[in-house]
N, CA, C and O of each residue as an XYZ file, in Angstrom:
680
protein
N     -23.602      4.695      1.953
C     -22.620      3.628      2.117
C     -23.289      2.320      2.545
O     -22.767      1.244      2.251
N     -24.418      2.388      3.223
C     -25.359      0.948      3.513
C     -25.918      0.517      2.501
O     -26.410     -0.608      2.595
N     -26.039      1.263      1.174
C     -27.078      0.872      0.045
C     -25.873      0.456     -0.951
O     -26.025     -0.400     -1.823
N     -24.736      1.106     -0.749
C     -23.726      0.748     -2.309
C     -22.517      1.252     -1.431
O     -22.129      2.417     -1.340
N     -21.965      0.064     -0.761
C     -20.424      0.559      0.023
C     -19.429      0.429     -1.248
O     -18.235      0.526     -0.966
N     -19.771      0.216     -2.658
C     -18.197      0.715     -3.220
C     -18.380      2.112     -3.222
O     -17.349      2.592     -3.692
N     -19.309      3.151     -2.883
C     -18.953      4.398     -2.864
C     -17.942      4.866     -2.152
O     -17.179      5.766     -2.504
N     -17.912      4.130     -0.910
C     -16.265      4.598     -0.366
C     -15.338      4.660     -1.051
O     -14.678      5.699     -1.079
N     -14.976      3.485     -1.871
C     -14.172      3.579     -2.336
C     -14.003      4.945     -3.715
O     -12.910      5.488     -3.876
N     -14.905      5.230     -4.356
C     -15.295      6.110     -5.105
C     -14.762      7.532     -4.773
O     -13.971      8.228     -5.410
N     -15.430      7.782     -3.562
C     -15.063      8.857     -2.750
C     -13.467      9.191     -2.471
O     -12.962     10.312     -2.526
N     -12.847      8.045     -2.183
C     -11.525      7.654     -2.374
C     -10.203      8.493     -3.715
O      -9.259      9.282     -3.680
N     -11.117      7.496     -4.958
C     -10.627      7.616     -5.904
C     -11.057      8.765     -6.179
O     -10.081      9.330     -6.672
N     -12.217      9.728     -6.168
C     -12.543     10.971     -6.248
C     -11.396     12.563     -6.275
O     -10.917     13.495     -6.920
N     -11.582     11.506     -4.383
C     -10.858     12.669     -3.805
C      -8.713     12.408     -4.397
O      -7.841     13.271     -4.298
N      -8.601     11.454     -4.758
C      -7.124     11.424     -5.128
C      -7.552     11.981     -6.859
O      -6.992     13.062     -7.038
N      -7.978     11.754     -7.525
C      -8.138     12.426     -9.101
C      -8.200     13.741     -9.390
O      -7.725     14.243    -10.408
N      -8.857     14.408     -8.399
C      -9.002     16.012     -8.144
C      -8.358     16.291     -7.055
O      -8.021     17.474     -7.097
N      -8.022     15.786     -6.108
C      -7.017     16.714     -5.419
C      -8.402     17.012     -3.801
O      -8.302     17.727     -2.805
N      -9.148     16.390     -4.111
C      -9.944     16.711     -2.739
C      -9.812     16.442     -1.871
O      -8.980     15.539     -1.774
N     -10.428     16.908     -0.583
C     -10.666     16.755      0.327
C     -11.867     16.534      0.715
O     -12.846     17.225      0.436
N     -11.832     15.104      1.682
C     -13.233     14.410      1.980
C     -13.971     14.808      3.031
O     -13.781     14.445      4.192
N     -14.669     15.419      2.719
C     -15.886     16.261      3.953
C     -16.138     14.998      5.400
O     -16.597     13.856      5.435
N     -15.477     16.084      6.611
C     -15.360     15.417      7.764
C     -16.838     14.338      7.928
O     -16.656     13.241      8.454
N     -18.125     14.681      7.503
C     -18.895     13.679      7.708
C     -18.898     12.534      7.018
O     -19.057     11.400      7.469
N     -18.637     13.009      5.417
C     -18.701     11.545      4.874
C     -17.253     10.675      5.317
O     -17.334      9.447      5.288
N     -16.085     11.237      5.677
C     -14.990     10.894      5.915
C     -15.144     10.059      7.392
O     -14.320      9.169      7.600
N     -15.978     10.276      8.218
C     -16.851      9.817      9.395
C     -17.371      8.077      8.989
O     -17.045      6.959      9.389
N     -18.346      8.633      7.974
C     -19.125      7.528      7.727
C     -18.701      6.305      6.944
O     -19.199      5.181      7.009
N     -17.508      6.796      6.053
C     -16.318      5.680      5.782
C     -15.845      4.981      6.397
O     -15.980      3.758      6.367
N     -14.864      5.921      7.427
C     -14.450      4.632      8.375
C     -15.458      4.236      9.597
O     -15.050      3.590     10.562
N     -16.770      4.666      9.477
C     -17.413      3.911     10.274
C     -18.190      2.436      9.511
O     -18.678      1.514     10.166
N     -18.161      2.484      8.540
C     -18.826      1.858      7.403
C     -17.518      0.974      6.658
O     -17.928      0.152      5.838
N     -16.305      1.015      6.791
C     -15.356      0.152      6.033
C     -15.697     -1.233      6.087
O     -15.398     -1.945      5.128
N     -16.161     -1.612      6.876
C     -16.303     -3.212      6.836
C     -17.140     -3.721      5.847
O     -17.089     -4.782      5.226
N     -18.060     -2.619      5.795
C     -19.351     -3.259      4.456
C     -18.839     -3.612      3.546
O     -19.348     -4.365      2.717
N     -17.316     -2.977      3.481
C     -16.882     -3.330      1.866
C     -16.780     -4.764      1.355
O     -16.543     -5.177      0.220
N     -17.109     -5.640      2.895
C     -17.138     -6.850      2.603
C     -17.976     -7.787      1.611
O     -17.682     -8.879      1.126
N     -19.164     -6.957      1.468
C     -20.172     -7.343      0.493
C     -20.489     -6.936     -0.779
O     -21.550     -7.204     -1.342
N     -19.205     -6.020     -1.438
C     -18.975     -5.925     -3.067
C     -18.010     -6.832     -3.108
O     -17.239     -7.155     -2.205
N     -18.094     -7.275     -4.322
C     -17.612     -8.203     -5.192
C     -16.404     -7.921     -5.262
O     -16.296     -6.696     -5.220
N     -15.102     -8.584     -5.376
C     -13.787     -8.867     -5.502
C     -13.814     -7.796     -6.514
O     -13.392     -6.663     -6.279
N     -14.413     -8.239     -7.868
C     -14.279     -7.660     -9.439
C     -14.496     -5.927     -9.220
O     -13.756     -5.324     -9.997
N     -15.125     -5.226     -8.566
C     -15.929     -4.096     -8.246
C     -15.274     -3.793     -7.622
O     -15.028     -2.640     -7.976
N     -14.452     -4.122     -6.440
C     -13.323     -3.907     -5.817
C     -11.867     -3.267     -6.972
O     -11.306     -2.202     -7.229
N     -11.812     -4.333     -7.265
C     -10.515     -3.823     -8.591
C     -10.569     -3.060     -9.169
O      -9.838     -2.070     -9.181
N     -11.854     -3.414    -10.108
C     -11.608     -2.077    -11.093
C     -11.853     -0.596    -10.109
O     -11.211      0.363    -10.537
N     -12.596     -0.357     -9.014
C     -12.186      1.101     -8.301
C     -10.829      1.410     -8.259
O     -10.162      2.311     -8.768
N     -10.486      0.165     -7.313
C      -8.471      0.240     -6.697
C      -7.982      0.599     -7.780
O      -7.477      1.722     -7.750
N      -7.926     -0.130     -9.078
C      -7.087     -0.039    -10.215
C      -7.281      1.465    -10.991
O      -6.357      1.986    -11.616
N      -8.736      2.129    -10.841
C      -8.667      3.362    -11.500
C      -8.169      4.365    -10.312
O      -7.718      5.441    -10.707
N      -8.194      4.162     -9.050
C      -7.092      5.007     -8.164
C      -5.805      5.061     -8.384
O      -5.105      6.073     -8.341
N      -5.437      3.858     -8.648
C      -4.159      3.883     -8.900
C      -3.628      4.532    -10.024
O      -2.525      5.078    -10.045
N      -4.639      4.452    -11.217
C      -4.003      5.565    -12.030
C      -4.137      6.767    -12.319
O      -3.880      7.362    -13.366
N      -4.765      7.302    -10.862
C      -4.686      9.051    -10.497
C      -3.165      9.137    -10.510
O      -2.350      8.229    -10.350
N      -2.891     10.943    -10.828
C      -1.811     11.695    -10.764
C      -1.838     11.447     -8.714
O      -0.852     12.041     -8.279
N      -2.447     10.953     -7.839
C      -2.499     11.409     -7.118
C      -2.541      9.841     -5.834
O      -2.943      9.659     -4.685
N      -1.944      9.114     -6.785
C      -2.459      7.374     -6.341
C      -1.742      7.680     -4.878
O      -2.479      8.324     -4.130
N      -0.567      7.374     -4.378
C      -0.186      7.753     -3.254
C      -1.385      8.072     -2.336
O      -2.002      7.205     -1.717
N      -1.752      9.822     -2.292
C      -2.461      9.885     -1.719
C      -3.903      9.478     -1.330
O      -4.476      9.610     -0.248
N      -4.317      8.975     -2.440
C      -5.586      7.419     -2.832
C      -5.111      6.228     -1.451
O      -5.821      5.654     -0.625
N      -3.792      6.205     -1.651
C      -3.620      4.757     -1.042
C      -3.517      5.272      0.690
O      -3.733      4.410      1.543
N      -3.218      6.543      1.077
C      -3.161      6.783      2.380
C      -4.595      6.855      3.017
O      -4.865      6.347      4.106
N      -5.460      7.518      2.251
C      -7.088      7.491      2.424
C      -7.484      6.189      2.715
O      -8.054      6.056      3.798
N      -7.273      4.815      1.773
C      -7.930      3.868      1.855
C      -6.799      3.150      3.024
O      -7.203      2.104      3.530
N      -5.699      3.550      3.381
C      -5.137      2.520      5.032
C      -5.860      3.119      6.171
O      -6.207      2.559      7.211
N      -6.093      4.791      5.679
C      -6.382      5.344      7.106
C      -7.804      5.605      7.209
O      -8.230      6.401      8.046
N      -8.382      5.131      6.600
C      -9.978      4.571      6.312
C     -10.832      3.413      7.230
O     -11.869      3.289      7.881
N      -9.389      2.509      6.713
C      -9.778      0.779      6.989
C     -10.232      0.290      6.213
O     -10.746     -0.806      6.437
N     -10.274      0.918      4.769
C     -10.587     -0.038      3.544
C      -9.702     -0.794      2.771
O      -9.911     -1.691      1.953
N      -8.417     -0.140      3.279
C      -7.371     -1.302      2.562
C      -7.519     -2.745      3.342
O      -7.429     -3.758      2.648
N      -7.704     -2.856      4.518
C      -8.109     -3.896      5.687
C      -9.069     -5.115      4.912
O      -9.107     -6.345      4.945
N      -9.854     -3.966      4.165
C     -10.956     -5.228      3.965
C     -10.706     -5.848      3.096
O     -11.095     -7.015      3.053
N      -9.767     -5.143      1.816
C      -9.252     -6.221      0.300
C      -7.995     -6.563     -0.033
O      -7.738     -7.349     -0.945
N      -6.709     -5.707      1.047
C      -5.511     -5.698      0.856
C      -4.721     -5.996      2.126
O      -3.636     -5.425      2.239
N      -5.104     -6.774      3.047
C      -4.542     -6.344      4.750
C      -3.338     -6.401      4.471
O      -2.644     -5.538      5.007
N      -2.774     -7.213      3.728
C      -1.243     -7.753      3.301
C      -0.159     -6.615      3.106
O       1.043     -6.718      3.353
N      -0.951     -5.306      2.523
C      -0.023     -4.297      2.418
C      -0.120     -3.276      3.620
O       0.796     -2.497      3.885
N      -1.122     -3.335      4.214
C      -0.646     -3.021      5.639
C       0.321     -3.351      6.784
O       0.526     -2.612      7.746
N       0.896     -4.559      6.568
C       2.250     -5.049      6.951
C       3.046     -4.196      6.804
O       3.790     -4.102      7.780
N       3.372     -3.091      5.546
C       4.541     -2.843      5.402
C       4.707     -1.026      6.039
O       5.636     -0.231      5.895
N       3.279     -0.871      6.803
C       3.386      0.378      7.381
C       4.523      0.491      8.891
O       4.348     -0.211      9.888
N       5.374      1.261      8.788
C       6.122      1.176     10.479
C       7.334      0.216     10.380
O       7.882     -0.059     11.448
N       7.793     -0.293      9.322
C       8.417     -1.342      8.572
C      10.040     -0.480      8.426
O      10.304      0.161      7.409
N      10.902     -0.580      9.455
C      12.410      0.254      8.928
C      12.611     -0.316      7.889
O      11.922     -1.149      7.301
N      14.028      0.342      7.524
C      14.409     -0.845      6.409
C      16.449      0.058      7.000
O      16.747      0.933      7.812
N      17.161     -0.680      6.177
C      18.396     -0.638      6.021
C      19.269      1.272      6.052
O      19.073      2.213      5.283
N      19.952      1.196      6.950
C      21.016      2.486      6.526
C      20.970      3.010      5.044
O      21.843      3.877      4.994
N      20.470      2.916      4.017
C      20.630      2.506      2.754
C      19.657      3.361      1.898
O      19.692      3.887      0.785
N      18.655      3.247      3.056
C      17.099      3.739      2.285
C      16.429      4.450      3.389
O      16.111      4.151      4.540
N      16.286      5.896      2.353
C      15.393      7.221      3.375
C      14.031      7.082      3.701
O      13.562      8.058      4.285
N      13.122      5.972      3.448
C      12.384      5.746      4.198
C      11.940      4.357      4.675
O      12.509      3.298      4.408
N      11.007      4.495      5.307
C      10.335      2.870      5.924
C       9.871      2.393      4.612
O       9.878      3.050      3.570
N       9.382      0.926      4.803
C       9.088      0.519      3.119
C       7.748      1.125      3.170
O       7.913      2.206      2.603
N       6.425      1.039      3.552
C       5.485      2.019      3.430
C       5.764      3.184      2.969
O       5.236      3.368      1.872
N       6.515      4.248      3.436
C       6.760      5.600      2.427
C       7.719      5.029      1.312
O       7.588      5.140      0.093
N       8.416      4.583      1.808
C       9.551      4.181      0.181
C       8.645      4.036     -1.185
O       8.839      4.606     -2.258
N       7.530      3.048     -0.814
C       6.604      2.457     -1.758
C       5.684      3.693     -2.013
O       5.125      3.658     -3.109
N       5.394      4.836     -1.191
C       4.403      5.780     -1.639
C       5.513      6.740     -2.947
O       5.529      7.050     -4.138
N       6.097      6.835     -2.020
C       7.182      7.923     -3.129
C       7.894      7.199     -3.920
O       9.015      7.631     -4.190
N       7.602      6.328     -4.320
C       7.899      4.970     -5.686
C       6.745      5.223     -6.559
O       6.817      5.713     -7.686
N       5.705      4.860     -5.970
C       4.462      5.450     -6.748
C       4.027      6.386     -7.131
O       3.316      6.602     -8.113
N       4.525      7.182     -6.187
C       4.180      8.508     -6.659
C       5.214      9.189     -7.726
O       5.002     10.307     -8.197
N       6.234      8.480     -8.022
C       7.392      9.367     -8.669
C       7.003      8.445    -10.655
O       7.631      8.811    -11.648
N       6.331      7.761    -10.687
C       6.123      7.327    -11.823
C       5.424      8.185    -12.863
O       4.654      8.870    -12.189
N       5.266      8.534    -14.189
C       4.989      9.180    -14.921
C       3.607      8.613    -15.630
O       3.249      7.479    -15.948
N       2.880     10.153    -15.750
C       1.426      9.857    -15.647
C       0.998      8.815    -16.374
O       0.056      8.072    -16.097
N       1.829      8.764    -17.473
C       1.614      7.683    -18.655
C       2.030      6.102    -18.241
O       2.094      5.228    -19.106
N       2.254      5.886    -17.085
C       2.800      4.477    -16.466
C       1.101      4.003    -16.536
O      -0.030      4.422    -16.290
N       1.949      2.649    -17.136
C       0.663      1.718    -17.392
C       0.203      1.126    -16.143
O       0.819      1.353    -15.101
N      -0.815      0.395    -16.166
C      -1.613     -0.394    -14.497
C      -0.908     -1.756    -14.044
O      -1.228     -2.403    -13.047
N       0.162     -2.098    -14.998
C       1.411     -3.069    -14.413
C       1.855     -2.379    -14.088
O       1.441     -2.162    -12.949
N       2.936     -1.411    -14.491
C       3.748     -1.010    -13.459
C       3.744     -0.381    -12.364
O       4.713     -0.214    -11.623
N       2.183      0.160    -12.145
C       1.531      0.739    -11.045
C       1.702     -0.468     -9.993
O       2.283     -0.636     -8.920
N       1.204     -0.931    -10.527
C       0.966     -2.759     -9.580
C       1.890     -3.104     -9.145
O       1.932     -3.271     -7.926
N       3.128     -3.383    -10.020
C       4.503     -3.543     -9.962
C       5.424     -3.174     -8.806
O       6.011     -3.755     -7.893
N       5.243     -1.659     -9.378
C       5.948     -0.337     -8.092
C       5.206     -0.456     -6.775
O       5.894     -0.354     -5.758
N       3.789     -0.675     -6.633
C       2.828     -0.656     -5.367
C       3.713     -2.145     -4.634
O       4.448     -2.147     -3.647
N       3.383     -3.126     -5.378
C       4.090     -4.211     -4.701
C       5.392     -5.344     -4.843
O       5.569     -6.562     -4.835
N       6.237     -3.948     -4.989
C       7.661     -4.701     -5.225
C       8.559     -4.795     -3.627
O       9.779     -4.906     -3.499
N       7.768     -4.732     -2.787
C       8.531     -4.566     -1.574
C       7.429     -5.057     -0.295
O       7.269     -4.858      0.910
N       6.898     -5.711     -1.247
C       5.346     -6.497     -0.166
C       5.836     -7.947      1.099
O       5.307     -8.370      2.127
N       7.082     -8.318      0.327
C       7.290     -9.498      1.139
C       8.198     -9.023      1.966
O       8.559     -9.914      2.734
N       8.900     -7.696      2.215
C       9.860     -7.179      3.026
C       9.272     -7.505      4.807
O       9.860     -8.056      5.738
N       8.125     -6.995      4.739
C       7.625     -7.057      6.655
C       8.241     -8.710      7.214
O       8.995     -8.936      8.161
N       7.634     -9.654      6.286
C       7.509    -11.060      6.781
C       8.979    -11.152      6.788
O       9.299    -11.698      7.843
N       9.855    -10.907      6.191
C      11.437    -11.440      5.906
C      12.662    -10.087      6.482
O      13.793     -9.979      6.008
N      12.235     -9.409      7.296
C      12.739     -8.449      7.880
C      13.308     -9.372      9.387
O      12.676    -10.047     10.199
N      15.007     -8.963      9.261
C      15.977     -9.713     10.368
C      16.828     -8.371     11.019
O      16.589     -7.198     10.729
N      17.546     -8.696     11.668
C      18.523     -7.413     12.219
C      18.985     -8.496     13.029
O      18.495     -9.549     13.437
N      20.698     -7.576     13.192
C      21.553     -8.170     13.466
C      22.409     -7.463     14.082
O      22.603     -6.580     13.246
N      23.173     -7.178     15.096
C      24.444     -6.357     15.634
C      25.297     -5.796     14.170
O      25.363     -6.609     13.248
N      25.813     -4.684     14.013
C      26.870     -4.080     12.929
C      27.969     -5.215     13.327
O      28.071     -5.749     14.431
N      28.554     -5.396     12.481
C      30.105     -6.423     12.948
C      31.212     -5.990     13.448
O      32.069     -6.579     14.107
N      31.108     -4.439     12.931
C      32.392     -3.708     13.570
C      32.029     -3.008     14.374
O      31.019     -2.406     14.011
N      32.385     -2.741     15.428
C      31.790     -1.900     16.538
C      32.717     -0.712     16.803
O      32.657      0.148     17.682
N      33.837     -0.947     15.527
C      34.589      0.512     15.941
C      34.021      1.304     14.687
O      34.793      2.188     14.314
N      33.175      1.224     14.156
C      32.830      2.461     12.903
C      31.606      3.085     13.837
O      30.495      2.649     14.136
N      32.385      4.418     14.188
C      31.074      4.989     15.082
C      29.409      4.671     14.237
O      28.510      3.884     14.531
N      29.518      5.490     13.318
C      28.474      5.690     12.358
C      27.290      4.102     12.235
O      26.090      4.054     12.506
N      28.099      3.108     11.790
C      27.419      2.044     11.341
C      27.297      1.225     13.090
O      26.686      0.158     13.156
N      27.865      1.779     14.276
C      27.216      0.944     15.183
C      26.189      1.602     15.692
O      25.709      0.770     16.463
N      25.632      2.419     15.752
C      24.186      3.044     15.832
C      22.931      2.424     15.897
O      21.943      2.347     16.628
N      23.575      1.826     14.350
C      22.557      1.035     13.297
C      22.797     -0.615     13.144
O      23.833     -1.120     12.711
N      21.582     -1.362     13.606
C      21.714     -2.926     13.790
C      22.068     -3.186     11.621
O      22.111     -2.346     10.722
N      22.208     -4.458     11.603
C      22.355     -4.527      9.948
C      20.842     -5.027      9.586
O      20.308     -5.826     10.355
N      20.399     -4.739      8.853
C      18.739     -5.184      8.400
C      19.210     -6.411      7.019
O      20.206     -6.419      6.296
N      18.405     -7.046      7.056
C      18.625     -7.843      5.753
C      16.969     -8.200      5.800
O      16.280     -8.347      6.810
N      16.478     -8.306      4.128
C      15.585     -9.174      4.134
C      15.713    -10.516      3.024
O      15.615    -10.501      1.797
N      15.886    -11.297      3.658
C      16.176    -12.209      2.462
C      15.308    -12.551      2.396
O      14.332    -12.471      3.142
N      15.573    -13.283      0.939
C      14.078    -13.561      0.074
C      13.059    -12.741     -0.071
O      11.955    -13.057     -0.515
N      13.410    -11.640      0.307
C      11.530    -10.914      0.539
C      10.876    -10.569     -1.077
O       9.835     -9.954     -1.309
N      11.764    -11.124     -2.011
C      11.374    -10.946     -3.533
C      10.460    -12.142     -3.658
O       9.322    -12.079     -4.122
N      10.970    -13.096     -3.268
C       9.657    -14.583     -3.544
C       8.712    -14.553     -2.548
O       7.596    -15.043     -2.720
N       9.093    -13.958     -1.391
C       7.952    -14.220     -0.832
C       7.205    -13.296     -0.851
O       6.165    -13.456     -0.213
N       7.394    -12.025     -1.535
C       6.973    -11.017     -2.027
C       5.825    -11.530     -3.324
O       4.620    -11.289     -3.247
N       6.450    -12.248     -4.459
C       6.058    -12.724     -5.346
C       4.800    -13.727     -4.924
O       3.700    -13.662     -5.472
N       5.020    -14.349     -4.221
C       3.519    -15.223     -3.891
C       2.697    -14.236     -3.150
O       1.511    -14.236     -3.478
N       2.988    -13.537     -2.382
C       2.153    -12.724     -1.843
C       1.328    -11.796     -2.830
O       0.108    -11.815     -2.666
N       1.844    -10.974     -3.850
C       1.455    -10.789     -4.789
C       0.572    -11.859     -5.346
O      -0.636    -11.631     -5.405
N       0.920    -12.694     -5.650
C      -0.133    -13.779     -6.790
C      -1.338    -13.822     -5.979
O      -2.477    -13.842     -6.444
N      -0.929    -13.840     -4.297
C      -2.396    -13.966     -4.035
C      -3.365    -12.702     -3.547
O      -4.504    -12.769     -3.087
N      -2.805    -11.903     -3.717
C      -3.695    -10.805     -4.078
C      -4.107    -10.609     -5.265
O      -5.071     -9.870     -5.466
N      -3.549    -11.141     -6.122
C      -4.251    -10.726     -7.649
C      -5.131    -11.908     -7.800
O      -5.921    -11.695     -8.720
N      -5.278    -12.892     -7.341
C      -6.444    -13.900     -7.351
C      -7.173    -13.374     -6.764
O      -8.008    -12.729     -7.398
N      -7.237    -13.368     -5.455
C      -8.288    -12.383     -4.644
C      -9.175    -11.483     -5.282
O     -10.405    -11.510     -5.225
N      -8.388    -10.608     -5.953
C      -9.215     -9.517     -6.340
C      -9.694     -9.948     -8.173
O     -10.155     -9.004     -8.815
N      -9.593    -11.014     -8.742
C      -9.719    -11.414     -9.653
C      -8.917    -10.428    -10.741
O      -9.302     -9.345    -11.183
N      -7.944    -10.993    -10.968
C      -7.240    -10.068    -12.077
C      -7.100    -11.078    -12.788
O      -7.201    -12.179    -12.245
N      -6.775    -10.966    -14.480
C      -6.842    -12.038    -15.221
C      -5.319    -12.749    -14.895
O      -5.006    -13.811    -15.432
C-alpha cells in the first residue's frame, strides 16, 4: 500500500466481486494506510470506484470503503449521509436507504444509473429540518417530529456535479 495505494482500493473491489473477506492484516493496513490514497490520481481513483460499483456486490464495496476511510479521501460528501433519519415514510436512514437502492438494481444496470441510485439522495444531510407534528392528538404521528428536506434535489445536484469533476468523469 506505500508503493501503489490504489491497491486498497482493489482489495475493496476484490473483495465486493467475489464475495470476500479481507484478511484482518491487510484490512489493518488499509485503514492504517487510507490517507495515501491521496497521491493516486483522481482518474485511477474512478475507474476502481466505478468498476466496484458494478459488482453484484457494490453495497457491500461501498461499506468497506466508509469503514476503511477511503471514501474520506475521494468522496467525504457521501459520508454526510451516514446516521441521517429521514421521514415516518421511509424504513431506513438515507445511508441504508441508498445501500438497499443500490443494491436492489439489476446486474445489467448501466454505470449511470449506478451513479444515479448511489447519489440521488446526496443533498438530503445539508437540507434536513424537523419540526413539531401539527396535531398533537394523533397518538402515532406525535412521536415523530415532521422531517422535510427541501431542495435536497438541487442541492443534491450540484453536489453531484462536483464530485464528478473531482474525480474527472467526462
Amino acid at each position: 500500500f506505500i508503493d501503489d495505494p490504489l491497491r486498497m482500493l482493489r482489495a475493496v473491489r476484490f473483495a465486493a466481486r467475489f464475495g470476500y473477506e479481507i484478511d484482518p492484516s491487510t484490512w489493518a493496513g488499509i485503514v492504517e494506510s487510507a490517507e495515501r490514497l491521496a497521491i493516486v490520481s483522481r482518474e485511477r481513483i474512478r475507474e476502481e470506484f466505478c468498476k466496484m460499483l458494478m459488482t453484484s456486490r457494490a453495497p457491500m464495496g461501498m461499506e468497506l470503503l466508509r469503514e476503511s476511510g477511503l471514501l474520506a479521501q475521494f468522496a467525504p460528501e457521501l459520508l454526510t449521509m451516514v446516521g441521517v433519519t429521514q421521514n415516518v415514510f421511509h424504513a431506513y436512514p438515507v445511508w441504508e436507504h441508498t445501500m438497499v437502492a443500490v443494491g436492489q438494481l439489476p446486474a445489467e444496470a448501466s454505470l449511470q444509473l449506478r451513479l444515479s441510485m448511489l447519489l440521488h439522495d446526496i443533498g438530503k444531510p445539508s437540507t434536513k429540518t424537523e419540526e413539531p407534528h401539527p396535531d398533537p392528538l394523533l397518538e402515532k404521528e406525535r412521536e415523530h417530529n415532521v422531517v422535510h428536506f427541501y431542495h435536497h434535489q438541487d442541492v443534491g445536484a450540484d453536489m453531484a456535479r462536483a464530485l464528478m469533476v473531482r474525480l474527472k468523469f467526462a
